[in-house]
N, C-alpha and C positions, 0 to 999 in steps of 0.2 A: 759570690758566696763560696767561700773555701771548702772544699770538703776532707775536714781532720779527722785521723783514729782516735782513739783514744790509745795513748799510752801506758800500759796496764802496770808497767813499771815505776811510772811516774804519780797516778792515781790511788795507789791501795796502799795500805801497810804492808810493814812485813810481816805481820801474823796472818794478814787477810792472803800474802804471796804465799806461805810455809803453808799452809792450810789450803790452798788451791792445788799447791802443784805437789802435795803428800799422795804417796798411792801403795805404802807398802800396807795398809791396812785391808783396801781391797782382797777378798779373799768370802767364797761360797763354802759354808761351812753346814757340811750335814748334822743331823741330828743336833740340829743347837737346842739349847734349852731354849731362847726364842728366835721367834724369826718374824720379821714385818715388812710388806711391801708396799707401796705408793706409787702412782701413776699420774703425772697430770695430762690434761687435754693437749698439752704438746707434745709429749710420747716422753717427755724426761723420766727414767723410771728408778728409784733406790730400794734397795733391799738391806735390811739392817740384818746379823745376826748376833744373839747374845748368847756369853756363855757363863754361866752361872758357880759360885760357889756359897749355897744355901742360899741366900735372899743379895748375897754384895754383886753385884756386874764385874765379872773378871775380867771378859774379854769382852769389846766389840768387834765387829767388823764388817762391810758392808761390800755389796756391789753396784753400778752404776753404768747407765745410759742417762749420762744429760753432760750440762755443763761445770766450766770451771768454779760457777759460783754455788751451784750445788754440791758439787767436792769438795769445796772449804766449809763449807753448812756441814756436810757429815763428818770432815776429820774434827771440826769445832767441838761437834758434840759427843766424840768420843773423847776428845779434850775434858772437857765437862763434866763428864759423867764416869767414864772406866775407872773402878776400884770403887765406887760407890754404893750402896745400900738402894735396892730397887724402888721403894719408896723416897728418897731422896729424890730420882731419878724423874718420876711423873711431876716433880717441880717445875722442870727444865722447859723456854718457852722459846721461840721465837725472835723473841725480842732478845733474851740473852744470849742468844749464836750470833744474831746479828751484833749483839755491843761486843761483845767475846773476836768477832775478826774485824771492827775497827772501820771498815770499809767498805763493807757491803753493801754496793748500790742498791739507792730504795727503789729505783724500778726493778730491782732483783730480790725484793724482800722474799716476794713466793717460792723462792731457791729453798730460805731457811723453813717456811711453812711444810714445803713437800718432805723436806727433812724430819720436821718432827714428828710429821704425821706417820710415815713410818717408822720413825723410831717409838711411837708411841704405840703403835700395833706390834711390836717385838715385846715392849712390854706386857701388852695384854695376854700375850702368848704366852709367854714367858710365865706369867702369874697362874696363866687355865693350865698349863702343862706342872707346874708346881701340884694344883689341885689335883689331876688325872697325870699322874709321870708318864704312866704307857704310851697318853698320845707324842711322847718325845721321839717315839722310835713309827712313828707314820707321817710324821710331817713329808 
């Protein structure tokens, strides 16, 4: 029995390659108008922040402890979503980061899950901080 890499080159698209190996979005951004974190039981950990102009997502951007297939799940879904309408926004699922990079191994599908889930807690943030602005300046 041979023992093969996988060739990641040969394997993925190149949206699924542009989207792994992007990082100028990384970036911890204080007082965002939201901010959301997720952790899975393997220590992979992202952190979304959003910055808002009234209700449309102007800016994303995130930080990261995990891997390449979680990198491309977060740049995916700023793909997706940046310039969008907040409500537009809670549409966005799993499944379409996954069809969105083309390549995403399905034994890596919980890359895009850990992704959304905190992108989905930026949102919630994002929406209580709209309600109470003040808590924008104690996050």
């Amino acid at each position: 029995m041979h023992d093969m890499k996988e060739d990641i080159w040969q394997t993925h698209s190149m949206k699924f390659l542009e989207m792994a190996f992007r990082t100028d979005r990384q970036e911890k951004v204080q007082h965002a108008d939201g901010h959301g974190r997720k952790t899975r039981g393997c220590g992979d950990t992202i952190d979304f922040f959003l910055i808002l102009n009234e209700s449309r997502i102007e800016t994303i951007s995130y930080t990261l402890n995990g891997c390449l297939n979680t990198n491309a799940c977060a740049n995916a879904i700023i793909e997706l979503i940046e310039g969008k309408d907040m409500d537009e926004a809670w549409e966005l699922n799993s499944e379409d980061v996954s069809h969105y990079l083309e390549s995403l191994p399905p034994d890596h599908f919980h890359c895009a899950e850990l992704a959304i889930g905190a992108f989905y807690l930026a949102l919630a943030d994002a929406r209580d901080k709209q309600k109470s602005p003040w808590k924008k300046m104690y996050h």
